[in-house]
N, C-alpha and C positions, 0 to 999 in steps of 0.2 A: 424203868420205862424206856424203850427202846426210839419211841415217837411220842410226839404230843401236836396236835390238830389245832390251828382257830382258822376261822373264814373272817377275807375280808372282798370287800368287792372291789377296791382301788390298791391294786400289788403296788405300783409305784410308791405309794403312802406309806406301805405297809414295808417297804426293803428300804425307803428312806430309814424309817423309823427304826428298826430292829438291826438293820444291816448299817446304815450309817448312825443314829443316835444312840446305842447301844453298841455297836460296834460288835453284833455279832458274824462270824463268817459264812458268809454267800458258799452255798453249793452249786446253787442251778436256779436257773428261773426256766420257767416253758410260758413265753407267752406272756397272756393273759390269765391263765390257767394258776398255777403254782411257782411260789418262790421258798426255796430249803435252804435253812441255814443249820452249821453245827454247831453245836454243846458239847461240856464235856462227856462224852460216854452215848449221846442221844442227838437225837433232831427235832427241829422245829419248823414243822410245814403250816406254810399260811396257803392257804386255798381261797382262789376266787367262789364262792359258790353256787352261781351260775354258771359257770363252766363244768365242777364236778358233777352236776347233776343230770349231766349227758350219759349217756351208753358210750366205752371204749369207743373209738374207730373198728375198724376192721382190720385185723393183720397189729393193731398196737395191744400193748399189753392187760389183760382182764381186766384191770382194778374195776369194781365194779362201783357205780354212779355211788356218792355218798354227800355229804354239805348239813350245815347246819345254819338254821335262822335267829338272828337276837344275839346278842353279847357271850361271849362263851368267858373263859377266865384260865388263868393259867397261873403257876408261881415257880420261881428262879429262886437257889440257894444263895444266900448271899451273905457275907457278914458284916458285922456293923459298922467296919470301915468302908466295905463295899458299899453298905446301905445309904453311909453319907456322902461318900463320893457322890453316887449316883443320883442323890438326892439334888445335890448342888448343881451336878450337870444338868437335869431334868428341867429344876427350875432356870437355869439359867437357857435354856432352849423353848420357854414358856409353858412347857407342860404345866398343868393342874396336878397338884397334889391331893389326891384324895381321900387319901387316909396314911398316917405314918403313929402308930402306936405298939405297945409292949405288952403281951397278950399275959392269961394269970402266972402260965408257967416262965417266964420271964425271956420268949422270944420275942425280937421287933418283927414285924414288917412293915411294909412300905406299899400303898397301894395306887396307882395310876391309870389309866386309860391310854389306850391304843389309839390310834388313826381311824380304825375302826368301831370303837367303841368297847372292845374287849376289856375286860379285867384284868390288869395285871399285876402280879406282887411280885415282890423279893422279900424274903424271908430268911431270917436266920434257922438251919436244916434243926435244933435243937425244939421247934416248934412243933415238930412229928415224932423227936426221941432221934435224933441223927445226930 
């Protein structure tokens, strides 16, 4: 996966969260519009979706209007020292834990909520045969 998408309407919230509580790295923000952060190999763009749902400007680049409404979801490889690390940080930042269990084939995840409301896990990659 070269990108993976979620919308949120408050970027501030949302590069606290991912950029500062998770400590992933800021590429760029634009605005109100969009905040990119890197992964290993991919990115992770958070869209305001009321901004993407405009027509390009004129003279700026095609992408054409795109966004999405409701909770979207997303999941990070992680393993299970990652998973309790992060688990510890999490709670200790007041996040709600919303789910953390070992599925039949015997990988964990770990599941939480965004600022936005999104879904989001870390899993160990042996969940999918990785």
């Amino acid at each position: 996966m070269l990108e993976t998408s979620l919308y949120a309407a408050d970027l501030d919230a949302a590069e606290a969260f991912y950029g500062g509580l998770l400590g992933l790295e800021k590429v760029t923000r634009a605005g109100e519009r969009h905040v990119f952060f890197r992964l290993d190999g991919s990115m992770l763009l958070i869209f305001n979706p009321a901004e993407t749902a405009h027509p390009p400007a004129p003279g700026a680049l095609p992408v054409p209007p795109h966004g999405a409404s409701g909770p979207g979801h997303m999941a990070f490889a992680a393993g299970t020292g990652e998973i309790d690390a992060l688990k510890a940080r999490l709670e200790a930042a007041g996040v709600a834990i919303e789910a953390d269990f070992t599925w039949p084939n015997g990988a964990r995840s770990l599941y939480i909520r965004d600022p936005a409301g999104n879904s989001v896990e870390f899993a160990e990659p042996r969940l999918w045969g990785f």
